[in-house]
VOGU-3710 file (C-alpha; in Angstrom, 3 decimals, decimal comma):
1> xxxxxxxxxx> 121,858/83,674/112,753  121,767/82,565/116,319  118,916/79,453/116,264  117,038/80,086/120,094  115,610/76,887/121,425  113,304/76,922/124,100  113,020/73,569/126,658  109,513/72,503/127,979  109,898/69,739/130,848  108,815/69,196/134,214
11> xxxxxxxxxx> 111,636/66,724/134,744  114,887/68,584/135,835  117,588/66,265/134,588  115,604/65,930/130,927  115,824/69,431/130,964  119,333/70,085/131,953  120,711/67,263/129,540  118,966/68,520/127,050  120,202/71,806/127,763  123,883/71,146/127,947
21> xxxxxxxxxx> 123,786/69,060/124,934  122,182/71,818/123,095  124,232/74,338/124,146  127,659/72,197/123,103  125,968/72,192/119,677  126,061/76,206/119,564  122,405/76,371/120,407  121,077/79,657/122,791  118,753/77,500/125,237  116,041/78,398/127,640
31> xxxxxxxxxx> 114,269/75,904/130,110  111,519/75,904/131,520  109,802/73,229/133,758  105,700/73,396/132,921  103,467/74,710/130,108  102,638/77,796/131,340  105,968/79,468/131,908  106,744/78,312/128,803  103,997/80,384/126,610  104,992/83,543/128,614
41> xxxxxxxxxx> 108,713/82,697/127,485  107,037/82,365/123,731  104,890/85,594/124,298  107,932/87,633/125,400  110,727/86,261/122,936  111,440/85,148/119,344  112,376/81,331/119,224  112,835/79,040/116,458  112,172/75,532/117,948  110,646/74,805/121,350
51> xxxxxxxxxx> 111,053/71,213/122,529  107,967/70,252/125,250  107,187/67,452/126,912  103,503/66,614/125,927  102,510/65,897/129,854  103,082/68,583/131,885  101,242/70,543/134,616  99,574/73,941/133,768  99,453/73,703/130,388  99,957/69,990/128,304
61> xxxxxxxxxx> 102,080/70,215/125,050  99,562/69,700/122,473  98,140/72,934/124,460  100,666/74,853/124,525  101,475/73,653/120,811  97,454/74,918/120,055  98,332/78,207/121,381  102,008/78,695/120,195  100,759/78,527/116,630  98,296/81,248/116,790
71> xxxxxxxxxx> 100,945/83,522/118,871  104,120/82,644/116,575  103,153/81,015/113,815  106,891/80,765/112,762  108,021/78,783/115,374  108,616/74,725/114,635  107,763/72,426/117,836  109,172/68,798/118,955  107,099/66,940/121,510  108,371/64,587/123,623
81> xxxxxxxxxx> 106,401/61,534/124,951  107,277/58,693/127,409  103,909/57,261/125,938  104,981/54,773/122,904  101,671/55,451/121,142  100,752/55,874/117,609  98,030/57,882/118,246  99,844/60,737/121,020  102,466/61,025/118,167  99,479/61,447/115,182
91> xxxxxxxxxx> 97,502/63,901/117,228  100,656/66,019/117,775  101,330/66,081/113,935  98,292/66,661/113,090  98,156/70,029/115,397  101,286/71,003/113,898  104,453/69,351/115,254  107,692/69,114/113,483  108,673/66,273/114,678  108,145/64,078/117,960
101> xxxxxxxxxx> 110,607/62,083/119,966  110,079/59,315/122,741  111,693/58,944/126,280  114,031/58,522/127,055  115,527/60,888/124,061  118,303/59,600/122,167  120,654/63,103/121,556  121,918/61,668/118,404  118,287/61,158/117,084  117,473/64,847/118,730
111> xxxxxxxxxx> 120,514/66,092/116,888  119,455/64,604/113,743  115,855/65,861/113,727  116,911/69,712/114,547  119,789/69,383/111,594  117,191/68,103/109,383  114,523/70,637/110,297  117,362/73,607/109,771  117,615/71,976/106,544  114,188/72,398/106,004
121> xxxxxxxxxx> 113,688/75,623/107,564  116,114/77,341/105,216  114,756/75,619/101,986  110,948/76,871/103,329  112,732/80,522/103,231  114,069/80,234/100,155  110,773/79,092/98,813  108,852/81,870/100,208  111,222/84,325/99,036  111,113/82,985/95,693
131> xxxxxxxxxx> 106,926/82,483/95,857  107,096/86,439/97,057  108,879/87,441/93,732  106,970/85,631/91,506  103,514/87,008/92,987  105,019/90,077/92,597  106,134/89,856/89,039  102,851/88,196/88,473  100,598/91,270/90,637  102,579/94,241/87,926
141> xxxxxxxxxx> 99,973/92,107/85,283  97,436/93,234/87,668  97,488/96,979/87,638  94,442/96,654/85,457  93,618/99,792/83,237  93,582/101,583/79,963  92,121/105,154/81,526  94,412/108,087/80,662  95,380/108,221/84,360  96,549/104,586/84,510
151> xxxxxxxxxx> 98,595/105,414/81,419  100,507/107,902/82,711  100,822/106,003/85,993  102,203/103,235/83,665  104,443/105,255/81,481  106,081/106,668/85,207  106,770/103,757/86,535  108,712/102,567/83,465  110,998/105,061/83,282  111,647/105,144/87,279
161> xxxxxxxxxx> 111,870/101,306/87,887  115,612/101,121/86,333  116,905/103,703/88,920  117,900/103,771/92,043  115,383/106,996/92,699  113,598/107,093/95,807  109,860/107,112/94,875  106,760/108,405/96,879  103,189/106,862/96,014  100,254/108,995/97,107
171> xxxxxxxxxx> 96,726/107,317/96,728  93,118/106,597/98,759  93,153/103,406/100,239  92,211/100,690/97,619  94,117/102,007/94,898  97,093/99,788/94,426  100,219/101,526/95,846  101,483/98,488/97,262  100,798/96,619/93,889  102,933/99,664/92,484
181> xxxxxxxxxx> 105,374/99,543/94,778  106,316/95,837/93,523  106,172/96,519/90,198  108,953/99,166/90,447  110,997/96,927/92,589  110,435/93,816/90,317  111,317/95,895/87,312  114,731/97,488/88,709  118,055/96,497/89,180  117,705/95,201/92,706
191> xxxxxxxxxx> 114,772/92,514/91,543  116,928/89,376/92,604  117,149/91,136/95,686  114,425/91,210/98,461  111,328/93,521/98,448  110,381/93,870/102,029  107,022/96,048/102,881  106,732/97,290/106,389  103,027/99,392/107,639  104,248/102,260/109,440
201> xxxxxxxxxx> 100,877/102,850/111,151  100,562/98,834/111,886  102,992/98,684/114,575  103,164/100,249/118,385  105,824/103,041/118,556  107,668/101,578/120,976  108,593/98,764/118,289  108,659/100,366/114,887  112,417/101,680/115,902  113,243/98,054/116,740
211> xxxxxxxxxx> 111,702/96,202/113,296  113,472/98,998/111,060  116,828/99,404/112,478  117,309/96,537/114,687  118,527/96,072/117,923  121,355/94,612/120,033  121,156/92,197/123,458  120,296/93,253/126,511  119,036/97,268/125,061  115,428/96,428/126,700
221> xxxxxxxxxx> 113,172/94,465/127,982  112,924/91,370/125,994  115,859/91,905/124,066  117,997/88,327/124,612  119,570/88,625/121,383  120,966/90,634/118,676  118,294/91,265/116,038  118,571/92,880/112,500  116,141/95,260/111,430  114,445/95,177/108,260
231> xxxxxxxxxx> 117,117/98,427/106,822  119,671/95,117/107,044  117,453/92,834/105,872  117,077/94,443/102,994  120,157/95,268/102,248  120,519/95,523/98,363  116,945/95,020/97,733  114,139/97,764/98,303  112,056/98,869/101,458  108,619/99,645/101,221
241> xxxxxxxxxx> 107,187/102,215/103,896  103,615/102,017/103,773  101,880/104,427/105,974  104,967/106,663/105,946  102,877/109,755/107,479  102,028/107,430/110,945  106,469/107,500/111,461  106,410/108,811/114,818  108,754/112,059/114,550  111,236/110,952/116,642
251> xxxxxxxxxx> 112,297/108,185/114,196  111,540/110,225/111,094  114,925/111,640/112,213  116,532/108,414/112,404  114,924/107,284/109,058  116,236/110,467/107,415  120,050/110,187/108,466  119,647/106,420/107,287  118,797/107,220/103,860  121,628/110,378/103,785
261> xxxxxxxxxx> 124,368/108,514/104,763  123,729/104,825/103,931  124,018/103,565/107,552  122,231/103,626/110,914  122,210/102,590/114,456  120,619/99,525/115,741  118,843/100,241/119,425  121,594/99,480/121,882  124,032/99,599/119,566  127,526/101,624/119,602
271> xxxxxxxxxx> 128,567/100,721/115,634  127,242/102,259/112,659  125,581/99,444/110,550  125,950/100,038/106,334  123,184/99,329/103,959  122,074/100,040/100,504  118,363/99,522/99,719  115,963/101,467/98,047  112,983/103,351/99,944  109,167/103,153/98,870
281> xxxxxxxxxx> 107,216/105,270/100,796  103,340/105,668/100,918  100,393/107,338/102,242  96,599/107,321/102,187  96,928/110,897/104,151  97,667/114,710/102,509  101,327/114,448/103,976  102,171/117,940/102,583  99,383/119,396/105,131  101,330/117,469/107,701
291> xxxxxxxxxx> 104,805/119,120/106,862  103,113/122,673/106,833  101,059/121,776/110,526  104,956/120,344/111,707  103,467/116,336/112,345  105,953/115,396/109,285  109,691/116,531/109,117  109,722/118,795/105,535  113,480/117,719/104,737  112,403/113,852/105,025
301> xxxxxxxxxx> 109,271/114,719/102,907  111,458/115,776/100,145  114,266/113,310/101,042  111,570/110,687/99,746  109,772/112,156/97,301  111,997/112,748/94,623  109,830/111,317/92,097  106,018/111,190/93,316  102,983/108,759/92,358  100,142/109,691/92,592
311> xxxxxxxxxx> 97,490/106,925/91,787  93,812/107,882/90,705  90,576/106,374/92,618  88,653/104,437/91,041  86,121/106,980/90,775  88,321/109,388/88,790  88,974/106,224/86,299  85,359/104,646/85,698  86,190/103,505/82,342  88,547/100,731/83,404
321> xxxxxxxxxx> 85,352/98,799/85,951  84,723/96,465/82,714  88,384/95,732/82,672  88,652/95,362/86,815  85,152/93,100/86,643  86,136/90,807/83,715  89,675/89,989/85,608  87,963/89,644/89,162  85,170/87,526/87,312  87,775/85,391/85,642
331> xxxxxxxxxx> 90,138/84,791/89,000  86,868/83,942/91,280  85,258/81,561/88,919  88,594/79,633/88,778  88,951/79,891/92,288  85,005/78,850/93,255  84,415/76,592/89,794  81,567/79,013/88,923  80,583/78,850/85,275  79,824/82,807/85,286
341> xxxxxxxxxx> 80,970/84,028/82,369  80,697/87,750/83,165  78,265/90,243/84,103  74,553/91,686/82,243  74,728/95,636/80,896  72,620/96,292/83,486  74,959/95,625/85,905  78,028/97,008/84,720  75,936/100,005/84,400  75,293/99,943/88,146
351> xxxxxxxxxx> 79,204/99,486/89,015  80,116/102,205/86,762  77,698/104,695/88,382  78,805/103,576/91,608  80,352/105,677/94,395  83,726/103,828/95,265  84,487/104,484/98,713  86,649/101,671/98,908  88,500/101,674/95,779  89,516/98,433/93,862
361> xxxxxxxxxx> 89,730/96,639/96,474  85,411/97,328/97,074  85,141/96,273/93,263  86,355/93,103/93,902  84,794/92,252/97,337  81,558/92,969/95,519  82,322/90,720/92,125  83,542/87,699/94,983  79,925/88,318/96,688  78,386/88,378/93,774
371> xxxxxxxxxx> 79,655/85,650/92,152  78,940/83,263/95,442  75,403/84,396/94,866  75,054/83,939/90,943  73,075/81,253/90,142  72,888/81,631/86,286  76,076/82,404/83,590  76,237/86,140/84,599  76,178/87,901/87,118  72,669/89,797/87,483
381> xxxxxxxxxx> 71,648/93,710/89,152  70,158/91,220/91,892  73,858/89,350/92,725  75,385/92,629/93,419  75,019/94,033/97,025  72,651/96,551/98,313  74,568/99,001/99,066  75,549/98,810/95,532  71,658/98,561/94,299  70,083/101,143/96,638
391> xxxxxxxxxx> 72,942/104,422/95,627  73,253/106,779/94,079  76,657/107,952/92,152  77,509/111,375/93,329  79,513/111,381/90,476  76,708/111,070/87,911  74,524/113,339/89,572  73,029/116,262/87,784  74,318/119,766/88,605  70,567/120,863/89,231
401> xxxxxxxxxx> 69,547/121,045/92,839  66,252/120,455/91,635  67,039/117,764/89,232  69,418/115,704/92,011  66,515/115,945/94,481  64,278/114,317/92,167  66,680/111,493/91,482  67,061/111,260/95,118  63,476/111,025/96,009  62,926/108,471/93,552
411> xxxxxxxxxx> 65,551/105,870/94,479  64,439/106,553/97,949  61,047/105,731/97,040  61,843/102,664/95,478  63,844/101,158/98,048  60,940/102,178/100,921  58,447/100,060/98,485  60,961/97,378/98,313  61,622/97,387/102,065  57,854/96,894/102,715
421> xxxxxxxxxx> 57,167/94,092/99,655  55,696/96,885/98,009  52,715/97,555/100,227  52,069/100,711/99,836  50,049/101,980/102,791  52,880/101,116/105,164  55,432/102,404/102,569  53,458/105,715/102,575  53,683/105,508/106,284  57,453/105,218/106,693
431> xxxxxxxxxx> 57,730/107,952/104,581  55,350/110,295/106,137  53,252/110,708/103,331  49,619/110,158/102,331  48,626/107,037/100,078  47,340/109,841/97,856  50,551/111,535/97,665  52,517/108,252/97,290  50,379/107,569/94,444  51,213/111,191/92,796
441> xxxxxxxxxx> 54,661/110,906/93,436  55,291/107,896/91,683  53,270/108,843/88,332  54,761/112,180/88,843  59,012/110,056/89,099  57,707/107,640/86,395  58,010/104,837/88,821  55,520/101,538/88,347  52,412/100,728/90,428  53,168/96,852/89,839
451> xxxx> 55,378/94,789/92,162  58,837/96,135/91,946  61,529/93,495/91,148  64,324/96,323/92,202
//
């Protein structure tokens, strides 16, 4: 992999020595002589190191080193100072410098300090890589659930993880398919290979063809170097296409001919490029509707899914909430030091009867908030939120017009009280009502005349 180093100086021969030296070394080198050019050069193009001067005008280095992290969080830094301080070479560390040098620069010691952080770049890679299978092998424990649906979800994935299949996940948003997704691949063949997940509907079209298929120098704008998409990357491993039904059409081509025959073309390129990796792809969306309305290419649909999951909501699985809660209780204690040791009946009855919009994923942003809010060993029906506390389950509604409106009209009753510490008269008057009538209604919905605690 070509290493791209970019130079930060407002001294012209610091930058050209640098540069040649660099260069000699097998280095691709860019220069630039103040701050400011040199955080357009970092918003334009991918480099791995940038060397700056700490003064310079426009834009100082511990600046442009402020600014650098939040734009390309990847990229290492070197300052240079002529300033022999302790303290300009602390404050650079501590905003997150490599490494610093002082003026005038000794190449050797320059030399040394790149080797040493290529050293350390590639072990930090390795690391991740091997932190990213080992979250992954530890997330398959997390596909919480003992519902008939989760059992058959189970039992599929078993049976397809050994193969090379390609395998389509279907599911609302919340329910797990990327959690899926890395149990298959962490349970196949390829597992000491990479698993690589890419959101199709994350990234501008005029980029997606460039991150999956890569591209060569000098085919646009931007493009200084060769670049491998993530099809190469993953080469031997497995690809996970998330948001499949947001693939703009015009690559849903491309994608298709890449899975037929094995190989593709990078953008700019002239030479078929080989790979062999296995493709996840998932949706939120009815992507059947979208083959039949001609926004999704029918021969790719069925290209991918030759085996298809489809993953319940949570709604159509309500027995496994006590499961979901206990583990969500269990990881946020640990992770907060909370001594909550789980939840009161009456509030696992108000989860279960629940309407879960947001899928798992709601479940456990409402046991976090709740348990930052417990004060006592469990979490109580006042911890949870109010938009938990004030609904109504559509689920566990009555079939009865007549019966749901009651139910309706009660918890809207109750929460108007609530709203207006159970004053009554101004209750009534939010609601439109007489005092009278509010009085009627609530012997008439069994609700109590005394302060409400709910």
């Amino acid at each position: 992999m070509e290493i791209k180093i970019l130079i930060a100086d407002d001294e012209k021969g610091i930058r050209d020595s640098l540069q040649m030296i660099l260069n000699e070394e097998g280095f691709a080198t860019t220069v630039v002589s103040d701050g400011l050019l040199a955080l357009e050069e970092i918003k334009k193009n991918e480099y791995q190191l940038v060397i700056s001067d700490i003064k310079m005008p426009g834009l100082d280095g511990i600046e442009l080193l402020e600014k650098c992290a939040k734009i390309s969080p990847e990229t290492y830094f070197i300052v240079m100072t002529a300033y022999a301080s302790v303290e300009t070479a602390v404050s650079a560390l501590r905003n997150g410098a490599y490494d610093y040098l002082l003026k005038p620069v000794e190449f050797d010691d320059l030399l040394h300090k790149i080797k040493r952080l290529l050293d350390y770049k590639k072990l930090s890679d390795e690391n991740k890589f091997l932190r990213q299978k080992i979250s992954a092998t530890a997330d398959f424990e997390n596909i919480i659930g003992n519902s008939e649906p989760m059992k058959k979800v189970f039992n599929i994935i078993s049976q397809v993880a050994p193969t090379n299949t390609n395998i389509f996940i279907s599911g609302k948003s919340g329910t797990g398919k990327e959690l899926v997704a890395k149990a298959i691949h962490y349970h196949s063949k390829r597992k000491d290979k990479i698993f690589l997940p890419i959101n199709c509907g994350a990234i501008s079209e005029n980029l997606i063809e460039s991150e999956l298929f890569g591209h060569r120098k000098g085919s646009f704008t931007g493009a200084v170097g060769d670049k491998d998409g993530l099809f190469k990357v993953a080469d031997g491993g497995t690809l996970f296409l998330d948001e499949i039904a947001d693939l703009p059409l015009n690559l849903q081509v491309k994608l298709l001919r890449a899975i037929e025959d094995k190989e593709f073309l990078p953008v700019g390129g002239v030479k078929s490029v080989k790979t062999d990796v296995r493709i996840i792809a998932a949706t939120n969306q009815d992507i059947y509707e979208k083959t039949k309305s001609g926004d999704f290419r029918e021969d790719l649909y069925y290209r991918l899914n030759v085996v298809e999951i489809k993953l319940p909501s949570l709604n159509e699985r309500r027995e496994d909430i006590p499961l979901l809660v206990n583990h969500f209780v269990e990881k946020y204690c640990k992770e907060m030091g909370k001594p909550v040791l789980g939840v009161t009946n009456d509030s696992i009855k108000k989860l279960i009867n629940y309407d879960w919009r947001g899928g798992v994923r709601e479940l456990e942003n409402i046991i976090e908030r709740a348990i930052i809010f417990s004060a006592g060993d469990k979490i109580e029906v006042n911890d949870l939120a109010d938009n938990v506390n004030q609904s109504i389950s559509i689920g566990n509604m009555p079939e009865s017009i007549k019966e749901a409106s009651l139910i309706f009209e009660k918890e809207h009753i109750k929460r108007i009280i609530k709203k207006y510490d159970n004053n009554k008269e101004e209750a009534a008057t939010a609601l439109e009502i007489g005092l009278s009538s509010l009085y009627r209604k609530m012997e008439l919905l069994d609700i109590p005349t005394r302060p409400m605690k709910e």
